[in-house]
C-alpha positions as CSV (number, residue, x, y, z in Angstrom):
1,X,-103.2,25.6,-84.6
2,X,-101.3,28.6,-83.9
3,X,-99.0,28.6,-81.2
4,X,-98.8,24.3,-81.0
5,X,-96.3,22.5,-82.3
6,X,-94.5,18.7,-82.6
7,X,-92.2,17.1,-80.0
8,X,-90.6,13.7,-81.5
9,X,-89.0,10.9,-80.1
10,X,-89.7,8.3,-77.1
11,X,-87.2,9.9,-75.1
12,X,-88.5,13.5,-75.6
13,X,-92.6,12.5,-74.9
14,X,-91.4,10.4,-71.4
15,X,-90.1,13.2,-70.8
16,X,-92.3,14.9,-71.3
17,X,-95.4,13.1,-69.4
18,X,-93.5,12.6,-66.6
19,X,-91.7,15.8,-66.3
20,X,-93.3,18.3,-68.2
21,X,-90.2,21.0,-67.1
22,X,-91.5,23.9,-69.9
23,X,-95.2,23.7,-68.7
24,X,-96.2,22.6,-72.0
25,X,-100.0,22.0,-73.0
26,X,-99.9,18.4,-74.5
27,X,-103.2,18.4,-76.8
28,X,-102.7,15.0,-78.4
29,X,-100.2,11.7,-79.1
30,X,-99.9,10.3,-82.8
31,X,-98.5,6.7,-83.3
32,X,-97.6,5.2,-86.4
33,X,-99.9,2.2,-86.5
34,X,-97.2,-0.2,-87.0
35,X,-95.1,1.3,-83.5
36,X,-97.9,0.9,-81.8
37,X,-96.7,-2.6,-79.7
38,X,-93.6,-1.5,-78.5
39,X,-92.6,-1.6,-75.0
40,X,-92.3,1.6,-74.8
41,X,-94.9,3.0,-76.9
42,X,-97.4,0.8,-74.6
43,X,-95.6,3.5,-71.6
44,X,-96.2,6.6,-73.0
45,X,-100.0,5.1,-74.0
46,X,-100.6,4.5,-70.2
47,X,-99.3,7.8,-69.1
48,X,-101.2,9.6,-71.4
49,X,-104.4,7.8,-70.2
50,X,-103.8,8.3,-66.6
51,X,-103.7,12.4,-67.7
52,X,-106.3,12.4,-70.3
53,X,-104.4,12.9,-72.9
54,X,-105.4,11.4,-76.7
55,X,-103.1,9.1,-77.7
56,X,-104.0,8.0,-81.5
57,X,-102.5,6.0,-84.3
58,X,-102.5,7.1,-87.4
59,X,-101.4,6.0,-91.1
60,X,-97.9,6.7,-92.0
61,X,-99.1,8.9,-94.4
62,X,-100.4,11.1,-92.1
63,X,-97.7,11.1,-90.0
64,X,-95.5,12.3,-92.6
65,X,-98.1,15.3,-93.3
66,X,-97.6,16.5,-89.5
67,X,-93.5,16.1,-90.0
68,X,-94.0,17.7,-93.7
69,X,-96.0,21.1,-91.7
70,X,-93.2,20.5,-88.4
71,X,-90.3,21.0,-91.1
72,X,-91.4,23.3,-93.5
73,X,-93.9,25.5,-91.7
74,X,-92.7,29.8,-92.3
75,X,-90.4,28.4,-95.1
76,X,-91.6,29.7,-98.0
77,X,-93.2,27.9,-100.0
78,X,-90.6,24.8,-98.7
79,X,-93.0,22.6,-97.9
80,X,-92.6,19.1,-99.2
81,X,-89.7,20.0,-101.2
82,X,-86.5,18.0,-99.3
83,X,-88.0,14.1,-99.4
84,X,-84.3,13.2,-97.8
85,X,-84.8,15.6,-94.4
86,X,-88.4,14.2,-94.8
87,X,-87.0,10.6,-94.7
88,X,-84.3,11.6,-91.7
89,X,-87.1,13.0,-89.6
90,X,-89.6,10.3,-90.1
91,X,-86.6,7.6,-89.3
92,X,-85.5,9.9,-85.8
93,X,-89.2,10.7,-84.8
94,X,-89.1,6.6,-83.8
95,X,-93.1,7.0,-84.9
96,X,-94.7,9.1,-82.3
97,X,-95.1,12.5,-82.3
98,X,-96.8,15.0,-79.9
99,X,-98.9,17.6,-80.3
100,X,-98.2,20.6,-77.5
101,X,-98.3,24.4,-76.8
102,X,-94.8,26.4,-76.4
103,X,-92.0,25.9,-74.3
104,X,-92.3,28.3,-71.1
105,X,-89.4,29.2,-69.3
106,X,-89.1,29.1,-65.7
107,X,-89.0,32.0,-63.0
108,X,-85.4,32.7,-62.2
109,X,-86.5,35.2,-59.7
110,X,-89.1,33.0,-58.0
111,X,-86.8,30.0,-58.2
112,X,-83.9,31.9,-56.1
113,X,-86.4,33.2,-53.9
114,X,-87.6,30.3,-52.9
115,X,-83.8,28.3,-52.9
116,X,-82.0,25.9,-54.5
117,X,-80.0,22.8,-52.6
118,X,-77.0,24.1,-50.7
119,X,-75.0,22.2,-53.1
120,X,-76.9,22.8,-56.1
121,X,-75.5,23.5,-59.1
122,X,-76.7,25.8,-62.0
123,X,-75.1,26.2,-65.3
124,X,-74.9,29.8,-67.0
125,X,-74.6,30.5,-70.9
126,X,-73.2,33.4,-71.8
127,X,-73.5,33.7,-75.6
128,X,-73.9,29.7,-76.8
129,X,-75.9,30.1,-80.3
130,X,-75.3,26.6,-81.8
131,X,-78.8,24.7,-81.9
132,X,-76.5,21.4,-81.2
133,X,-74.1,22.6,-78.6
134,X,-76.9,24.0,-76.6
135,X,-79.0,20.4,-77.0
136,X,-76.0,18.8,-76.3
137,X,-75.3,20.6,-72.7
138,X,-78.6,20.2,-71.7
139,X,-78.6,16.3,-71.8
140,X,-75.0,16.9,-70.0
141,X,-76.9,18.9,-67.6
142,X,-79.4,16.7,-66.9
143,X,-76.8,13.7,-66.6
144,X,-75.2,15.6,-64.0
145,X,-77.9,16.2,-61.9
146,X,-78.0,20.2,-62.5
147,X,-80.3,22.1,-61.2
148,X,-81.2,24.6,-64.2
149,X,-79.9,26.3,-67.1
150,X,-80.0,30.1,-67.3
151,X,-79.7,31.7,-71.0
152,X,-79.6,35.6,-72.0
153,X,-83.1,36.8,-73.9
154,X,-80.7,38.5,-76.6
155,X,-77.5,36.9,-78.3
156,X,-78.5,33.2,-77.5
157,X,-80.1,30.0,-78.8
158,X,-83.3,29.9,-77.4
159,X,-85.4,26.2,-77.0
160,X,-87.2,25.0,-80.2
161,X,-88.3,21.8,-82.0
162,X,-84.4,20.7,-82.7
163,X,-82.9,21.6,-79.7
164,X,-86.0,18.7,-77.9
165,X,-84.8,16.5,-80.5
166,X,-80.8,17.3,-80.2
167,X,-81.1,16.9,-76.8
168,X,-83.3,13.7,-76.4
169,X,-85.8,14.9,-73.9
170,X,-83.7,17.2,-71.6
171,X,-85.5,20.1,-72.5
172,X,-88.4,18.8,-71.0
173,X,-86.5,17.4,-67.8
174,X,-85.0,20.5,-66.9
175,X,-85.9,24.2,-65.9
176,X,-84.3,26.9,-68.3
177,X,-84.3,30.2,-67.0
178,X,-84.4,33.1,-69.9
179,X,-83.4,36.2,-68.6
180,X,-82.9,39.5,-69.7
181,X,-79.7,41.2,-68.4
182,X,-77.1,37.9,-67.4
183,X,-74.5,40.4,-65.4
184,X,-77.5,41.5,-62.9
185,X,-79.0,37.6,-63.1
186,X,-75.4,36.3,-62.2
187,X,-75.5,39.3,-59.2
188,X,-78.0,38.0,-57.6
189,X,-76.5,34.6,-57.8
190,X,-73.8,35.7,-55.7
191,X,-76.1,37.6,-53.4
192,X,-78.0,34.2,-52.7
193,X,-74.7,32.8,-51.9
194,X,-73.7,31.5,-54.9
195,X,-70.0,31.1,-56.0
196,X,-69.6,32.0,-60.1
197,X,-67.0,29.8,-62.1
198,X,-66.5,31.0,-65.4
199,X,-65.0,28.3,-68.2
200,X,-62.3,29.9,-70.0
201,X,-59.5,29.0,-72.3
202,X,-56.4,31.1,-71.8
203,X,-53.8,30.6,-69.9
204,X,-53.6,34.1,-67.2
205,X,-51.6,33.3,-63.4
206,X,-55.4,33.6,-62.0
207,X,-56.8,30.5,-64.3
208,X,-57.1,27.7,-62.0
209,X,-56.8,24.0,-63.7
210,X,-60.3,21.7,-63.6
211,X,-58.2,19.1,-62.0
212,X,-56.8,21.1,-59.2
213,X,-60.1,23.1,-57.6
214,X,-62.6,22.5,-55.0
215,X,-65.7,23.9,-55.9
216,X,-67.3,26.2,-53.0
217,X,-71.1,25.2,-53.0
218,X,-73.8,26.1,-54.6
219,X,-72.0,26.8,-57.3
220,X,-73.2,28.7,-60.8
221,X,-70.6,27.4,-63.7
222,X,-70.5,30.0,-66.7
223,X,-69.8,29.0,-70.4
224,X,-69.0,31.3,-73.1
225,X,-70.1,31.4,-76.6
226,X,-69.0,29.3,-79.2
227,X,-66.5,32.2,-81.2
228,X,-65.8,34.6,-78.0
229,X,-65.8,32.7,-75.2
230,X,-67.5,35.1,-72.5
231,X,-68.1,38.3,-72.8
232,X,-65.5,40.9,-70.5
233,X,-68.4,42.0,-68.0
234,X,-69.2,38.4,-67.3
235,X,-65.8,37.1,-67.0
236,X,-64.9,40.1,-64.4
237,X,-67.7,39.1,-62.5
238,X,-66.5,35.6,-61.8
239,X,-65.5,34.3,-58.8
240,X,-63.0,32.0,-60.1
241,X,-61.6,31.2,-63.5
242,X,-61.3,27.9,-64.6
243,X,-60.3,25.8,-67.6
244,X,-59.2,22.2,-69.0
245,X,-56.0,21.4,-69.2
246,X,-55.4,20.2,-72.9
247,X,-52.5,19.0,-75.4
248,X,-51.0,22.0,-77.0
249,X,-52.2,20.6,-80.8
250,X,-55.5,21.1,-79.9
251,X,-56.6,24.9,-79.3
252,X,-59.9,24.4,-77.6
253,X,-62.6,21.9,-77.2
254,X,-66.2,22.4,-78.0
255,X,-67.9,24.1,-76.0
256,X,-70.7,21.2,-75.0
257,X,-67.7,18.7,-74.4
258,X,-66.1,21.0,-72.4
259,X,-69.4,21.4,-70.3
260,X,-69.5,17.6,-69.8
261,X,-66.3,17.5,-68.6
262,X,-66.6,20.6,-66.0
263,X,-70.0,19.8,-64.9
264,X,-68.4,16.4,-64.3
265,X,-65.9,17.2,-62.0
266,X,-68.9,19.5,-59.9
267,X,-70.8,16.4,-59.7
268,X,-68.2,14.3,-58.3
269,X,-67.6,16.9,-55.4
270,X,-71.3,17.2,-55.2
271,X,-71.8,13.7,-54.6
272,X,-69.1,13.9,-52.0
273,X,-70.8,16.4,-49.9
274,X,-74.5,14.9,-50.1
């Protein structure tokens, strides 16, 4: 069993049959019997046929043994011990769970070889270490029609069980990029043609107002991390500055609802142009 592990959620296993983004493995589909005539359960059954993969029901009893080793597994002796986050997963996992290898991350290098859309749009985090900031801004991302995420290898959340489930399936819809020095990644952004928009919060004469730009496509959008925003080398590398305009009684926003809101206004002027 090593290297496998459980995805939960209808959301997360669509997306994961028909997208499949982190090139996982999928070895095998559990169903509570009792879920079993849903709608959507009857969906995921069919595209698991049509690509061979098992699709099983089970007892709840057993299903709670695969959340019970999902939780507690390199915990220490944990295992079985919290009946409540037992109880809270068993409600969220909607009754299906999937068996799969990894996540694999995709080739930045290859990717920007071979091109992204004149108007894509990627989104760059510099520093984001929250498991539910970083799930968050990848549904955002894929609500916005981005076209990848790029992460550093060191200092960063990286994608695992709860970040699938925080995000409801995004994980699997959209290419992450892992890289190991972001200043040289974002470099060759710019050498591809790419124009670098870094999210900040301060107030300088060079910051521009979300409202007030026109983005200069394809554009990379960079976020900071969740205590020091981005990191000096990154933010001198930017193209443009940018930030929200907010009431003064309310320091900053969150750094996934300030995503939403930027990647937004990108969209908009995306959709514009295509």
């Amino acid at each position: 069993m090593q290297n496998r592990e459980y995805l939960y959620g209808i959301n997360t296993i669509l997306s994961l049959l028909n997208v499949n983004a982190g090139k996982r493995r999928i070895y095998k589909i559990y169903i509570i019997e009792n879920k079993f005539h849903s709608d959507r359960i009857k969906q995921i059954c069919l595209l698991a046929k049509n690509k061979d993969i098992p699709a099983i029901t089970v007892g709840e009893e057993f299903f709670t043994g695969i959340l019970d080793q999902s939780l507690f597994s390199g915990s220490s002796g944990e295992s079985g011990k919290s009946y409540f986050k037992l109880s809270e997963e068993l409600a969220s996992s909607q009754g299906i769970a999937a068996e799969v290898s990894g996540y694999n991350y995709s080739d930045f290098e290859g990717d920007l070889k071979s091109g992204f859309s004149k108007n894509g749009i990627l989104t760059v985090l510099d520093g984001v270490t929250d498991v539910g900031n970083f799930g968050s801004i990848l549904r955002n991302c894929c609500a916005f029609g981005i076209s990848g995420v790029i992460i550093p290898a060191d200092r960063s959340v990286s994608v695992n069980r709860r970040v699938s489930k925080i995000s409801s399936g995004a994980t699997e819809e959209i290419r992450i990029y892992r890289v190991i020095n972001l200043r040289r990644s974002i470099d060759m952004l710019k050498e591809s043609g790419f124009w670098i928009y870094g999210s900040v919060t301060d107030s300088e004469a060079n910051v521009k107002a979300v409202g007030s730009i026109e983005y200069n496509f394809p554009v990379a959008i960079v976020f900071g991390g969740e205590q020091n925003g981005l990191s000096r080398l990154v933010r001198n590398n930017c193209d443009f500055l940018i930030k929200i305009n907010i009431e003064q009684s309310i320091q900053s926003l969150n750094v996934s609802v300030a995503s939403g809101i930027i990647l937004y206004t990108a969209y908009l002027q995306k959709s514009l142009k295509n």
